[in-house]
Backbone as JSON, one array per atom type, in Angstrom:
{
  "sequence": "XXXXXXXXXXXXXXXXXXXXXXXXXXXXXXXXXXXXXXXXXXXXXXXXXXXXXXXXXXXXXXXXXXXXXXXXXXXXXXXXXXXXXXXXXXXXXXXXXXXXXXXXXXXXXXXXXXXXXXXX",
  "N": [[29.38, 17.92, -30.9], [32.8, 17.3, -30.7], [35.2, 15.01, -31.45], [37.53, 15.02, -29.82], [35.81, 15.44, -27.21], [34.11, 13.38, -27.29], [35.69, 10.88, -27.16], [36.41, 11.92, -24.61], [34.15, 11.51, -23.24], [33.68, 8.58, -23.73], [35.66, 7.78, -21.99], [35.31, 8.45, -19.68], [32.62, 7.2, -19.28], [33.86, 4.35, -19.28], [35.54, 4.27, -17.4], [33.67, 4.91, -15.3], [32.33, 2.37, -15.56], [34.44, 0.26, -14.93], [34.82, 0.82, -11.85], [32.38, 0.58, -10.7], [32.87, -2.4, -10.68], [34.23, -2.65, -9.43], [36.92, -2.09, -9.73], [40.64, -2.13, -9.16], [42.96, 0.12, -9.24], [42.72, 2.24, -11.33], [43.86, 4.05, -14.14], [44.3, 6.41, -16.29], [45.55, 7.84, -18.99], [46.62, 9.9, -21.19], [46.72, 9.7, -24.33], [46.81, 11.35, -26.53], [48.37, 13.01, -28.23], [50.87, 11.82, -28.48], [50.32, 9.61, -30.1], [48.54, 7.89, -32.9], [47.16, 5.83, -32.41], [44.8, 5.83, -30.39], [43.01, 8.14, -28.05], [42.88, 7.87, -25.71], [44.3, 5.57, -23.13], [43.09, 3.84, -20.93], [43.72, 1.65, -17.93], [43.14, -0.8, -15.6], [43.2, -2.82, -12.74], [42.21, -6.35, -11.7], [41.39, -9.11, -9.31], [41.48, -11.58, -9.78], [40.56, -14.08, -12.23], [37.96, -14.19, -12.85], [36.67, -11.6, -11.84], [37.91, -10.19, -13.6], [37.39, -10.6, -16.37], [34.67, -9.36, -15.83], [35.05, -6.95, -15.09], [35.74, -6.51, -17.55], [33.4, -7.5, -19.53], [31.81, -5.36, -18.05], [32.51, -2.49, -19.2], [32.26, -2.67, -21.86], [29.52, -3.39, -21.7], [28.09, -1.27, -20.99], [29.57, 0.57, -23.03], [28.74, 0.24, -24.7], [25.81, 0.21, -24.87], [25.26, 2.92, -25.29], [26.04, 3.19, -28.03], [28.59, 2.83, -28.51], [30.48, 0.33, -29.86], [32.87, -2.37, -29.12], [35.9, -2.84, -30.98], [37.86, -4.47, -31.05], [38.34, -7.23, -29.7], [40.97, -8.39, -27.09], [41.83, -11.08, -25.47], [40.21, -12.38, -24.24], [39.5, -14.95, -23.03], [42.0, -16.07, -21.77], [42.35, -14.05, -19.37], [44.47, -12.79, -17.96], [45.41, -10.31, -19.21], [42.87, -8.25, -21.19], [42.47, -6.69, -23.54], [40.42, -3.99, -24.71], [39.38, -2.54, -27.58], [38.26, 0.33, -28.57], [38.27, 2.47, -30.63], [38.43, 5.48, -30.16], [39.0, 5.04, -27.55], [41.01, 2.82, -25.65], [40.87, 0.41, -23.74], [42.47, -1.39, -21.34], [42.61, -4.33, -19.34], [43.82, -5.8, -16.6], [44.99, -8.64, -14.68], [46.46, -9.11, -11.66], [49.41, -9.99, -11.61], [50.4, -9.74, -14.51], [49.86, -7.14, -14.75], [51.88, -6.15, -13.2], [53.92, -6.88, -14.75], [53.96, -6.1, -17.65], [53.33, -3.33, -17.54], [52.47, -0.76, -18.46], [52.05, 1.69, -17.51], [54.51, 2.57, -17.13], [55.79, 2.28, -19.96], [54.0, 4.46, -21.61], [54.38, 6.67, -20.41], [55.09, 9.01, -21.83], [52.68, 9.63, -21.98], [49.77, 11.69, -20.72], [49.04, 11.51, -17.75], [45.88, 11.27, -16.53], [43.67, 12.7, -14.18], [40.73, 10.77, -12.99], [38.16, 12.01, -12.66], [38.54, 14.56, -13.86], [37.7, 13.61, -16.9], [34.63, 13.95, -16.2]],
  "CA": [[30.4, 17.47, -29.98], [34.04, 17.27, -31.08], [35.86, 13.67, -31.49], [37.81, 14.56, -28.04], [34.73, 15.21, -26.41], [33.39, 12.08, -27.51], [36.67, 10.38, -26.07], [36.64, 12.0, -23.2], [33.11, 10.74, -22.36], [33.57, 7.06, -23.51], [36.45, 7.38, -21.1], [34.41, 8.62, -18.64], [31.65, 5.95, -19.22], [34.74, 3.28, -19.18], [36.23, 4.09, -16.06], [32.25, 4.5, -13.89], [31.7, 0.96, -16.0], [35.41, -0.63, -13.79], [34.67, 1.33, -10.62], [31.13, -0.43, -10.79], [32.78, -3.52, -10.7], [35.72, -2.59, -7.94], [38.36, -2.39, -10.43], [41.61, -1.77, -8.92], [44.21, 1.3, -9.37], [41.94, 2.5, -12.89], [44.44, 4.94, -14.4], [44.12, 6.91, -17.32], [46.61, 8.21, -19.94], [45.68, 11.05, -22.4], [47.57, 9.79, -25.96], [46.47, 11.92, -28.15], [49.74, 14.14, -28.63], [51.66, 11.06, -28.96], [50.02, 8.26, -31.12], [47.65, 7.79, -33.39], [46.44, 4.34, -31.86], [44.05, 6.29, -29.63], [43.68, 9.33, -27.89], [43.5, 7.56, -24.09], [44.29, 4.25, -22.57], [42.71, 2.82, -19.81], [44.34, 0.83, -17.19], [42.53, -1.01, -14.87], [43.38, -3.94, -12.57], [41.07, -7.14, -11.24], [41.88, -10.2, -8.5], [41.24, -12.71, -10.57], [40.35, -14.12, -13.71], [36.22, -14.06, -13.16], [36.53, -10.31, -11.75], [39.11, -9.58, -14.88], [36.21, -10.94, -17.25], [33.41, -8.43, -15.72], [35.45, -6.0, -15.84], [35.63, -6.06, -19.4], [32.06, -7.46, -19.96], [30.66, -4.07, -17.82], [33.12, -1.65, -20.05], [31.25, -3.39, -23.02], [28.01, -3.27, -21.71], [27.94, 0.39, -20.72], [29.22, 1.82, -23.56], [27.57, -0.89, -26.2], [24.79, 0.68, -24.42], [25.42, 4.31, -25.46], [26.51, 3.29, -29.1], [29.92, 2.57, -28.44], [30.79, -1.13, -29.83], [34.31, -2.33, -29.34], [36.42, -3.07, -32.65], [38.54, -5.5, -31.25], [38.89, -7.86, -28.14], [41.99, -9.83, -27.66], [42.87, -11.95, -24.05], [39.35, -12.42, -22.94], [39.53, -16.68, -22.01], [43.25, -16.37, -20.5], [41.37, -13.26, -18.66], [45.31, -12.4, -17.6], [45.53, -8.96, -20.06], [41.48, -8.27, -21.88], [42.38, -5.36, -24.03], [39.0, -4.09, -25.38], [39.48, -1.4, -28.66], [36.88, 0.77, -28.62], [38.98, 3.28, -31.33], [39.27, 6.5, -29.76], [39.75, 4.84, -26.11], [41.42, 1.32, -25.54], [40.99, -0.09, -22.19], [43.33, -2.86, -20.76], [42.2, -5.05, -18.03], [45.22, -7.16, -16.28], [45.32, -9.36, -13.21], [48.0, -8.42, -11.2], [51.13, -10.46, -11.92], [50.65, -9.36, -15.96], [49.94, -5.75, -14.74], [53.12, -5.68, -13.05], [54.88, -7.51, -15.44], [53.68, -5.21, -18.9], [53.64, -2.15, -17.13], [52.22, -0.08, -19.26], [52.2, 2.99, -17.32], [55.69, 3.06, -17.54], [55.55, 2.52, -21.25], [53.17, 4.85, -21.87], [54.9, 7.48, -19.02], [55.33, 10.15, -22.2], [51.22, 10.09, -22.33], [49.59, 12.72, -19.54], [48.03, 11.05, -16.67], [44.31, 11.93, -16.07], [42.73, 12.03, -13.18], [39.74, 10.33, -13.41], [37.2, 13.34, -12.46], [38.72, 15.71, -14.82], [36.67, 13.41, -17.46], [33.01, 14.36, -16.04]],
  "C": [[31.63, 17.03, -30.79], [34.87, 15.71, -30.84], [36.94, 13.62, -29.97], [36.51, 14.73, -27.29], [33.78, 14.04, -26.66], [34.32, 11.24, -26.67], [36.73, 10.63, -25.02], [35.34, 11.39, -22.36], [33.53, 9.54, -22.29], [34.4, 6.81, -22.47], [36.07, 7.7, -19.64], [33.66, 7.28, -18.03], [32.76, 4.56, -18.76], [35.39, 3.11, -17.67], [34.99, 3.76, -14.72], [31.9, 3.21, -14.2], [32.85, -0.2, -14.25], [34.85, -0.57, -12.32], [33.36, 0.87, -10.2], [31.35, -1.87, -10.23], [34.41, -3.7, -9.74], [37.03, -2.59, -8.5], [39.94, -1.53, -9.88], [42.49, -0.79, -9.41], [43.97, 1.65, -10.86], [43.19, 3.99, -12.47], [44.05, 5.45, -16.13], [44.82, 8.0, -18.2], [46.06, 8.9, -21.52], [46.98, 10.73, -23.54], [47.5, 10.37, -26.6], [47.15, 13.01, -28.93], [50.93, 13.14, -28.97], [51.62, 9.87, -29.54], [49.02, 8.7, -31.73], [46.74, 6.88, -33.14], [44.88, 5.05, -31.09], [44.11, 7.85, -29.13], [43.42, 9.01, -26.12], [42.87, 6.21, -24.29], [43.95, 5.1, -21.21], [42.98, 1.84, -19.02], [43.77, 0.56, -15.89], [43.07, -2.46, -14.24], [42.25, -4.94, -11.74], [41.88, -8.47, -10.68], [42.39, -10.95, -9.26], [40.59, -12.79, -12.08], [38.42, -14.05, -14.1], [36.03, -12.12, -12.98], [37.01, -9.57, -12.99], [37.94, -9.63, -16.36], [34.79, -9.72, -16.61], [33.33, -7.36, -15.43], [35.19, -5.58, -17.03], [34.02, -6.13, -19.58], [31.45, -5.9, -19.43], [30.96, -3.15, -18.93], [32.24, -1.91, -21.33], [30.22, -3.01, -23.32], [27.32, -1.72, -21.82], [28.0, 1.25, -22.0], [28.92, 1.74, -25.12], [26.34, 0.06, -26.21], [24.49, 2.4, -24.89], [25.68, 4.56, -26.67], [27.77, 2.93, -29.72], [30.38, 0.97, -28.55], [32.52, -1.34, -29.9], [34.62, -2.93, -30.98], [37.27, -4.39, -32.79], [38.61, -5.72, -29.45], [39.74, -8.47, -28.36], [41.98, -10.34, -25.7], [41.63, -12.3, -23.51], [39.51, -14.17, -22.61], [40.38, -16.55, -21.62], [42.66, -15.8, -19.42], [42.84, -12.57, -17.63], [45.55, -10.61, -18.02], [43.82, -9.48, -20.85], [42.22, -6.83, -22.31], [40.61, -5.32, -25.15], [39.41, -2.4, -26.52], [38.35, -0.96, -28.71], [37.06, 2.06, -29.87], [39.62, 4.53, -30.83], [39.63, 6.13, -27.91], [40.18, 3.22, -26.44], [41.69, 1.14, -23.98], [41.56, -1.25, -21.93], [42.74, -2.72, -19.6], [43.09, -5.88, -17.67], [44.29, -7.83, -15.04], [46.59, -9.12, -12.94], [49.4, -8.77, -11.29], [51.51, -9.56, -13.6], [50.44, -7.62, -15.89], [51.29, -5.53, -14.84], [54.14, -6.03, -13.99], [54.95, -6.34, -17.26], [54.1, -3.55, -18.8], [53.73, -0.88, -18.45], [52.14, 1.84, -18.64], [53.5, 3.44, -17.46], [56.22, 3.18, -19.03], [55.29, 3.7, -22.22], [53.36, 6.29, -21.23], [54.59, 8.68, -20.79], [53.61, 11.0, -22.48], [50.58, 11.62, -20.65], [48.57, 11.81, -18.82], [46.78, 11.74, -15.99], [43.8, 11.36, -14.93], [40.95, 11.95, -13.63], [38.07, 11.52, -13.9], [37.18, 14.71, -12.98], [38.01, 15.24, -16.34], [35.51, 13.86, -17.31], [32.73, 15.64, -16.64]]
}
């Protein structure tokens, strides 16, 4: 299996981990023509700050579970932004004022927007 087909699963696994846990307007952004950071973000949003936390914890669990340990967490006690590094995917988790406020899809606009089901 080929290092995108490894990405494209974990991003698979990452998005059925949110959607598990009701995660709001999960988008997904194919980088891998325009950074080196990754080769797709993950954008997912959650109510609150307990839903925003199990979010991340499922993403974790799922694809801890498969081999996949993250490299780096940063925001999980504010629980406003949880970015979780996993290397070839990075998943952000907001609550909705810091979604709208970061706005990373617009950031991020030169990446190609995946629909979710073109992962499987």
């Amino acid at each position: 299996m080929s290092d995108i087909e490894i990405s494209k699963k974990m991003a698979a696994m990452a998005v059925d981990a949110l959607n598990d846990k009701k995660a709001e307007d999960v988008k997904v952004i194919d980088i891998s023509n325009i950074s080196t950071l990754a080769d797709y973000f993950i954008i997912a949003g959650g109510t609150n700050r307990n839903q925003v936390q199990a979010l991340a914890d499922n993403v974790q669990e799922k694809l801890g579970r498969s081999g996949h340990m993250t490299k780096n967490v940063e925001g999980y006690d504010s629980a406003n932004w949880i970015l979780l590094d996993f290397g070839d995917i990075i998943v952000h988790v907001f609550d909705n004022e810091n979604r709208l406020f970061y706005d990373l899809e617009r950031i991020w606009r030169d990446g190609k927007l995946i629909d979710a089901g073109e992962l499987a």
